[in-house]
KOLMI-20951 format. One line per field, with one value per atom (N, C-alpha, C, O): x, y, z; atom name; residue in three letters; residue number from 0. Coordinates in pm, whole numbers. Example, Ala and Ser with C-alpha at 12.3 -4.5 7.8 and 13.67 -1.06 7.14 Angstrom:
<nulums>
xx = c(1319|1230|1320|1424|1285|1367|1290|1341)
yy = c(-569|-450|-330|-332|-225|-106|3|114)
zz = c(780|780|780|846|708|714|787|804)
at = c(N|CA|C|O|N|CA|C|O)
aa = c(ALA|ALA|ALA|ALA|SER|SER|SER|SER)
i = c(0|0|0|0|1|1|1|1)
</nulums>
This chain:
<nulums>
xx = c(4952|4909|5029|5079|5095|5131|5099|4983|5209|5182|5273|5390|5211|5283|5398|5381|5475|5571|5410|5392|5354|5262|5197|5184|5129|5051|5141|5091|5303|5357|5425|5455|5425|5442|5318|5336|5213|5062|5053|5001|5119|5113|5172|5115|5317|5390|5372|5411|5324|5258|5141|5126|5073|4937|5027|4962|5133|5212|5238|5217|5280|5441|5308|5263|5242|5114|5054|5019|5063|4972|5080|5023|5179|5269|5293|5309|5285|5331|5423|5408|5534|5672|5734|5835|5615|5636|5724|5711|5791|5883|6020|6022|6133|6252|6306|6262|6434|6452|6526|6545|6560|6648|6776|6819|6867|6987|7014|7120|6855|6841|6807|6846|6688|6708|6854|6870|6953|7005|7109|7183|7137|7196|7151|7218|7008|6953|6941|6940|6930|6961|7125|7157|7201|7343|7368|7441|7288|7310|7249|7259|7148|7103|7209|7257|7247|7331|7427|7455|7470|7592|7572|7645|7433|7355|7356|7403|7307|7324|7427|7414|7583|7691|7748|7814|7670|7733|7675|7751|7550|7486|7507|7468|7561|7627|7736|7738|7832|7949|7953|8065|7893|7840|7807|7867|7679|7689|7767|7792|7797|7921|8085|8190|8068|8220|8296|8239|8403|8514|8495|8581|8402|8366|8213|8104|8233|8178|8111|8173|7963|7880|7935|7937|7981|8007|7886|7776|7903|7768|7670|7550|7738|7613|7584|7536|7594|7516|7369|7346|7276|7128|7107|7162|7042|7001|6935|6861|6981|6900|6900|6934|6851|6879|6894|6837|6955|6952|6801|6818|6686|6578|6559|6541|6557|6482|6570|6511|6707|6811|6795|6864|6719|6676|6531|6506|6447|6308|6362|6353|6415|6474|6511|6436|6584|6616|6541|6561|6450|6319|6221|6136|6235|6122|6180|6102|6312|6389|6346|6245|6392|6377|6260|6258|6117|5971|5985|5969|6007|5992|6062|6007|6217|6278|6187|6123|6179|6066|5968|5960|5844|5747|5774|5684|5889|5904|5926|5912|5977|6032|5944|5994|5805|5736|5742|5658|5856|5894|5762|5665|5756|5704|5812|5883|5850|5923|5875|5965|5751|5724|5803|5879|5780|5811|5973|6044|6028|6210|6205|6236|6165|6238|6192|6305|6132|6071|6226|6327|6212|6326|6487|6583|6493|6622|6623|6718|6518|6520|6557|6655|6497|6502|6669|6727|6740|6904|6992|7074|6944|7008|6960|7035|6841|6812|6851|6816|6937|7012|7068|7101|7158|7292|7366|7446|7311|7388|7332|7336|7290|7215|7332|7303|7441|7545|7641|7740|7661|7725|7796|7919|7698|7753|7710|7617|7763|7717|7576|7556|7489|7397|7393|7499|7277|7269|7253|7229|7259|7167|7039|7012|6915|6849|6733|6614|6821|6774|6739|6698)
yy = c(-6832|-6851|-6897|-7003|-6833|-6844|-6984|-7021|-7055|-7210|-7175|-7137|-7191|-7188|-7327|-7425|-7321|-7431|-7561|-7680|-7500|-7616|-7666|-7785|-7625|-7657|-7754|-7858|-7728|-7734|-7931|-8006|-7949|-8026|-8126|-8242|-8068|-8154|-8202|-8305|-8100|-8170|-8305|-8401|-8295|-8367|-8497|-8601|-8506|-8591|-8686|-8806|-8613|-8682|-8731|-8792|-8709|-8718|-8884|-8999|-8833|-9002|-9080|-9165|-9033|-9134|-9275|-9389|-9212|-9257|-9464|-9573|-9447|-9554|-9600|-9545|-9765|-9859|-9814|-9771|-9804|-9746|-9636|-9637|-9538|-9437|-9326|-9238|-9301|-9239|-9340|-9458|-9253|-9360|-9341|-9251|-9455|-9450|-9284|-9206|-9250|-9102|-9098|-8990|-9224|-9209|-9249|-9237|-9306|-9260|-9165|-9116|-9124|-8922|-8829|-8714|-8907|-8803|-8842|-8747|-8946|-8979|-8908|-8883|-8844|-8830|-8704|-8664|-8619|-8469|-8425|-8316|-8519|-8554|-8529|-8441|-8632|-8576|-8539|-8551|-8457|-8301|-8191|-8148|-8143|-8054|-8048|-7952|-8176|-8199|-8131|-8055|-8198|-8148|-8003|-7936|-7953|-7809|-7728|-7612|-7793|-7778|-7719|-7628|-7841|-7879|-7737|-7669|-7709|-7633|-7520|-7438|-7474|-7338|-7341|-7252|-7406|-7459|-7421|-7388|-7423|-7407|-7288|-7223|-7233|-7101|-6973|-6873|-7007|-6912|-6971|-6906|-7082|-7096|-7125|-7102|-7167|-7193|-7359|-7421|-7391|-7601|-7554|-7557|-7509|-7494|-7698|-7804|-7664|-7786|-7848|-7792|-8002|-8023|-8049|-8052|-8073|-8038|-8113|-8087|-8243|-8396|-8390|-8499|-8300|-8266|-8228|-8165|-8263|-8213|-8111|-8096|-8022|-7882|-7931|-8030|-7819|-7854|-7700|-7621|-7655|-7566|-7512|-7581|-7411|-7387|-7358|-7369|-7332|-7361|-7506|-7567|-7572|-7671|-7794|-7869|-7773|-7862|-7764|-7770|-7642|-7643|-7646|-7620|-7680|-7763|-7871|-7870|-7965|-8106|-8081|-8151|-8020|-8011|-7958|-8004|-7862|-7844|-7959|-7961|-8048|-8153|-8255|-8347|-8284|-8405|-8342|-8394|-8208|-8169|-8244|-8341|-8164|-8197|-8336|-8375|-8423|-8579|-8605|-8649|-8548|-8576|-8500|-8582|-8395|-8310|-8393|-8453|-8446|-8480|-8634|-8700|-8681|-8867|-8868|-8970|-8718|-8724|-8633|-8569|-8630|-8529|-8400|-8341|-8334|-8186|-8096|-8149|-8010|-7865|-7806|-7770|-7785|-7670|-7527|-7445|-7490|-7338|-7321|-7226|-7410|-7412|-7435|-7342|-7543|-7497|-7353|-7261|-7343|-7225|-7124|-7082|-7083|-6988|-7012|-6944|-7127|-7161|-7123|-7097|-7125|-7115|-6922|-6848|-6888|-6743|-6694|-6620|-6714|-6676|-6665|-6556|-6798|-6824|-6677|-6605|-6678|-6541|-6436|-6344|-6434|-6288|-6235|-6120|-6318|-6338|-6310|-6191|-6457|-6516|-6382|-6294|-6406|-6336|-6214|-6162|-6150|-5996|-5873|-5781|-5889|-5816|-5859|-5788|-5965|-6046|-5987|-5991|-5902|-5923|-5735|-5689|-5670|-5510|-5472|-5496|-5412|-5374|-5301|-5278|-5256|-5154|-5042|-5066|-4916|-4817|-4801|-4811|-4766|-4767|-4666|-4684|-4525|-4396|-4328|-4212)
zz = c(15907|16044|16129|16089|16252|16333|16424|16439|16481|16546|16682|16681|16769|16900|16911|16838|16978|17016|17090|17061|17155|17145|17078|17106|16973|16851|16789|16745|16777|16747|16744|16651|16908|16982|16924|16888|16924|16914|16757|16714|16686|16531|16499|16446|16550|16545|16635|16582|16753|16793|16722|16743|16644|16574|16421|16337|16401|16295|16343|16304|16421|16492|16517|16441|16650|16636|16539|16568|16435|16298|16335|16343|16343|16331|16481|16590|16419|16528|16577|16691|16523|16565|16684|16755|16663|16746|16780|16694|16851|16885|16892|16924|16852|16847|16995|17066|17052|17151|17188|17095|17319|17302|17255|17214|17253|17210|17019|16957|16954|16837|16777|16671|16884|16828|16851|16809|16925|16949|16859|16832|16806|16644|16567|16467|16588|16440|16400|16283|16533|16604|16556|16508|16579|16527|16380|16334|16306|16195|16052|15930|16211|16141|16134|16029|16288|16279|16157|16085|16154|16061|15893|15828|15858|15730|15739|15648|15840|15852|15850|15810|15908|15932|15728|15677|15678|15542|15459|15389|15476|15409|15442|15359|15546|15606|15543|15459|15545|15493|15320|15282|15260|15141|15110|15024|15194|15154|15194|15127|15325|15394|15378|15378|15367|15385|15271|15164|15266|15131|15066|15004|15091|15033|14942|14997|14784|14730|14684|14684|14652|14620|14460|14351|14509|14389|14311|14367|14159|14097|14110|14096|14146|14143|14288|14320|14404|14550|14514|14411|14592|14576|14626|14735|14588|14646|14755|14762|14880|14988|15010|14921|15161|15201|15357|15441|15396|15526|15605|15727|15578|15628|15588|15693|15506|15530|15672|15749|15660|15826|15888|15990|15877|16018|16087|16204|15996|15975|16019|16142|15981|16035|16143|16211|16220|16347|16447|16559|16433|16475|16491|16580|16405|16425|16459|16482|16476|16577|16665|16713|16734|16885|16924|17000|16837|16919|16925|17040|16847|16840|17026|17127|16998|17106|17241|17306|17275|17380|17372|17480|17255|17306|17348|17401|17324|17408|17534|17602|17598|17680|17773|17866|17742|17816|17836|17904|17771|17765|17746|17692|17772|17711|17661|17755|17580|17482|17535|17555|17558|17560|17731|17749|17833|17930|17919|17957|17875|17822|17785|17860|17668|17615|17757|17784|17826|17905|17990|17971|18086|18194|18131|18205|17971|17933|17893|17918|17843|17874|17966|17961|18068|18216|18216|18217|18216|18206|18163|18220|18063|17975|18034|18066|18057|18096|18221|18247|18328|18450|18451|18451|18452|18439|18325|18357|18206|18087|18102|17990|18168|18155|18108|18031|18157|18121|18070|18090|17999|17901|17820|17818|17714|17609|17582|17648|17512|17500|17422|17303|17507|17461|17345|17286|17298|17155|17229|17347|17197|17259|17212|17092|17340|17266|17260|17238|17290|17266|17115|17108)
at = c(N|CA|C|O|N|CA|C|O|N|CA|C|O|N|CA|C|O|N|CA|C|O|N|CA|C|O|N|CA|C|O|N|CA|C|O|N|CA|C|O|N|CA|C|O|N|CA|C|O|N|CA|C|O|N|CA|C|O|N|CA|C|O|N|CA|C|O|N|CA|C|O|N|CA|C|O|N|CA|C|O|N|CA|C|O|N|CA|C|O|N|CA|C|O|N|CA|C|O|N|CA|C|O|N|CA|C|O|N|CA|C|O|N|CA|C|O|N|CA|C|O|N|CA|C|O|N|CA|C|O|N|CA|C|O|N|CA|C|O|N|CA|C|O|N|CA|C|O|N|CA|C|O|N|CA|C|O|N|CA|C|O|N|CA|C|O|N|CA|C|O|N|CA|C|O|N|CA|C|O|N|CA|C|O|N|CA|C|O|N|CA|C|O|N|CA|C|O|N|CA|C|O|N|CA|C|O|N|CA|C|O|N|CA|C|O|N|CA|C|O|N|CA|C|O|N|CA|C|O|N|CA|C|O|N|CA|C|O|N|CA|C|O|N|CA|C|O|N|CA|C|O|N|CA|C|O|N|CA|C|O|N|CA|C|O|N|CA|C|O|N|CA|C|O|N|CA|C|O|N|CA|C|O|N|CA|C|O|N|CA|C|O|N|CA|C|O|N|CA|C|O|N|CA|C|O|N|CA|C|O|N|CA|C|O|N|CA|C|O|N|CA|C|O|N|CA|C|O|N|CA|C|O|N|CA|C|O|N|CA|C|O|N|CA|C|O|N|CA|C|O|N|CA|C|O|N|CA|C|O|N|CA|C|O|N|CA|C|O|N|CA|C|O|N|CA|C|O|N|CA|C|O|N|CA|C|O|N|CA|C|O|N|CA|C|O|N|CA|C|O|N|CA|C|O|N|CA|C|O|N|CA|C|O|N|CA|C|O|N|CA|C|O|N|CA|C|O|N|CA|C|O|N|CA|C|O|N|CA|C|O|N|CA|C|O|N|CA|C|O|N|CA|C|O|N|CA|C|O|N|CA|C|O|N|CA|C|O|N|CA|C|O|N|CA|C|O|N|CA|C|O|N|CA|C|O|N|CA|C|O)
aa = c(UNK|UNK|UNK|UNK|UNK|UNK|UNK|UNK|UNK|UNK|UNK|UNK|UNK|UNK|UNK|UNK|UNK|UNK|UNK|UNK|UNK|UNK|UNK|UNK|UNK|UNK|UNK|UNK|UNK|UNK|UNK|UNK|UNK|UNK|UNK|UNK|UNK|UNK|UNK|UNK|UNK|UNK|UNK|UNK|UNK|UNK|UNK|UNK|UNK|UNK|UNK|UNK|UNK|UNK|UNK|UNK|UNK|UNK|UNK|UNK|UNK|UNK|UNK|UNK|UNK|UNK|UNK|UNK|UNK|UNK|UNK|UNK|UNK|UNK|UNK|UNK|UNK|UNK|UNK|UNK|UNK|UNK|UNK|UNK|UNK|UNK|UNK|UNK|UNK|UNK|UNK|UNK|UNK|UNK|UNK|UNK|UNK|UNK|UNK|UNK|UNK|UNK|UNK|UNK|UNK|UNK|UNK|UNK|UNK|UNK|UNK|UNK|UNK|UNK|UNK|UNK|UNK|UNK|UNK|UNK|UNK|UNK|UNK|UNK|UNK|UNK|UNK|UNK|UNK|UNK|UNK|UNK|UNK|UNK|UNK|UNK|UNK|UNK|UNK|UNK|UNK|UNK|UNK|UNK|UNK|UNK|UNK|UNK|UNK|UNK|UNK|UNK|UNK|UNK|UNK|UNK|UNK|UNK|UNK|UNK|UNK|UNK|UNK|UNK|UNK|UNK|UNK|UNK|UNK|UNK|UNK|UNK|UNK|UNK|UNK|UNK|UNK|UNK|UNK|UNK|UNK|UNK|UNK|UNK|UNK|UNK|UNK|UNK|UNK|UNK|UNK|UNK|UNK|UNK|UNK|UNK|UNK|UNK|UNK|UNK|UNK|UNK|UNK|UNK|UNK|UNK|UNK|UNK|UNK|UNK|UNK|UNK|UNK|UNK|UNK|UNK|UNK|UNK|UNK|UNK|UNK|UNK|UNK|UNK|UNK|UNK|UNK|UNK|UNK|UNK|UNK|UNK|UNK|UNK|UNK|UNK|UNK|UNK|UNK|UNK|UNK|UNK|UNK|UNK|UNK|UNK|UNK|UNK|UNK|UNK|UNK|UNK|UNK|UNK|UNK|UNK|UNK|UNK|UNK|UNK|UNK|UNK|UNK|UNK|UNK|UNK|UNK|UNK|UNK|UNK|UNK|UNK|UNK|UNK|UNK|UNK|UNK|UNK|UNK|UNK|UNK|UNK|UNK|UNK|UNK|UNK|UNK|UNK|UNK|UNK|UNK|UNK|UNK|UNK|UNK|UNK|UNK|UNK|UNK|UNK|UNK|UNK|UNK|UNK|UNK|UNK|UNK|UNK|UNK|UNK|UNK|UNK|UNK|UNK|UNK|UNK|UNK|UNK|UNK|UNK|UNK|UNK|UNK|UNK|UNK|UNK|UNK|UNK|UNK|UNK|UNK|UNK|UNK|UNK|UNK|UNK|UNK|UNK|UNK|UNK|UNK|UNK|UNK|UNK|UNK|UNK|UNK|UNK|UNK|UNK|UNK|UNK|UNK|UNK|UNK|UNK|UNK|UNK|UNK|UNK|UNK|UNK|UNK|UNK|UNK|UNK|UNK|UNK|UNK|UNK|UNK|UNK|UNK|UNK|UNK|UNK|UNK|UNK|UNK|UNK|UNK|UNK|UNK|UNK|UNK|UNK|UNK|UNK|UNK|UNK|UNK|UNK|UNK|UNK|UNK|UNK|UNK|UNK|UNK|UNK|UNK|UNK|UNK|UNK|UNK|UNK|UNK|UNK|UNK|UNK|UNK|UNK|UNK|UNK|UNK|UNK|UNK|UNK|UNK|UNK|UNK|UNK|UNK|UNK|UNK|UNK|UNK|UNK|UNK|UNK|UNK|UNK|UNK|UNK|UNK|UNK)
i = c(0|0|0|0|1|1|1|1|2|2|2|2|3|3|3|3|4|4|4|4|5|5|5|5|6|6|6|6|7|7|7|7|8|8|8|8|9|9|9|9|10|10|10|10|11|11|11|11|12|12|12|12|13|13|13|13|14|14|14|14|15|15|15|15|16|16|16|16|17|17|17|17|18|18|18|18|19|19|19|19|20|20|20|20|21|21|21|21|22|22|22|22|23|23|23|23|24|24|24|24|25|25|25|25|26|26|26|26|27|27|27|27|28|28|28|28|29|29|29|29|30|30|30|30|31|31|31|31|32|32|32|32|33|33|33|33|34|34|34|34|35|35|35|35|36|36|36|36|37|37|37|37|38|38|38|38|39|39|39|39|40|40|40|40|41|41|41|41|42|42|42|42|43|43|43|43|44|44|44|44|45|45|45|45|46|46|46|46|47|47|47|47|48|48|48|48|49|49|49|49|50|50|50|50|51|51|51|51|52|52|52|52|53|53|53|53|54|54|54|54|55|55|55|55|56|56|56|56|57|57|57|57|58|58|58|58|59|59|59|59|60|60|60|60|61|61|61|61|62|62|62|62|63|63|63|63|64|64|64|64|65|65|65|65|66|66|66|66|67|67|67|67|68|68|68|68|69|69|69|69|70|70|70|70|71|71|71|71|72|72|72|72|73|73|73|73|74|74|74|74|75|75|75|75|76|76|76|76|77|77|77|77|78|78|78|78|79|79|79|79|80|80|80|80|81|81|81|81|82|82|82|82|83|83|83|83|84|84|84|84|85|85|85|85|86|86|86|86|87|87|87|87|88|88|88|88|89|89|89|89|90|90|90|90|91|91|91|91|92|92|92|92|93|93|93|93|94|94|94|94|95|95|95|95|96|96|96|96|97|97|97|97|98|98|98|98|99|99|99|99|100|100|100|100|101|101|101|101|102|102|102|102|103|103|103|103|104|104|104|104|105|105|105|105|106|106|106|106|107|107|107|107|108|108|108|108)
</nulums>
């Protein structure tokens, strides 16, 4: 089953909910957003690049940092009142503009 970026938003909300705690402040998500990328950085790094895993590293994988970084975002979007479907829409829009002739099309005859 398919989850919209809002469903999406709403899971994760009833998730954080559950705890006193709540949502962290924005400049701890954005530590934490931080170092996700980085995890992700590592695990790209690993499978594409020349820094093979030494043996005592834990298997991780490139879906799962970027599952983690997906779910910092919503944490971060839903503290901050975001819609995500409405971002991503406004940042489409960007590209489909701004960048419309950017970059070379495919053909697509």
């Amino acid at each position: 089953m398919e989850k919209s970026l809002a469903e999406m938003q709403k899971e994760v909300d009833r998730y954080i909910s559950q705890f006193k705690e709540g949502y962290f402040s924005p400049l701890s998500m954005l530590a934490r957003m931080t170092e996700e990328v980085g995890e992700l950085a590592r695990e790209v790094n690993h499978s594409f690049g020349e820094k093979p895993k030494k043996a005592t590293e834990e298997e991780n994988s490139i879906e799962l940092e970027l599952g983690d970084i997906l779910f910092i975002t919503i944490c971060f979007a839903n503290s901050l009142g975001i819609d995500l479907t409405e971002a991503h829409d406004k940042v489409m829009h960007k590209f489909n503009t701004r960048d419309a002739n950017r970059w070379t099309k495919k053909d697509t005859e």
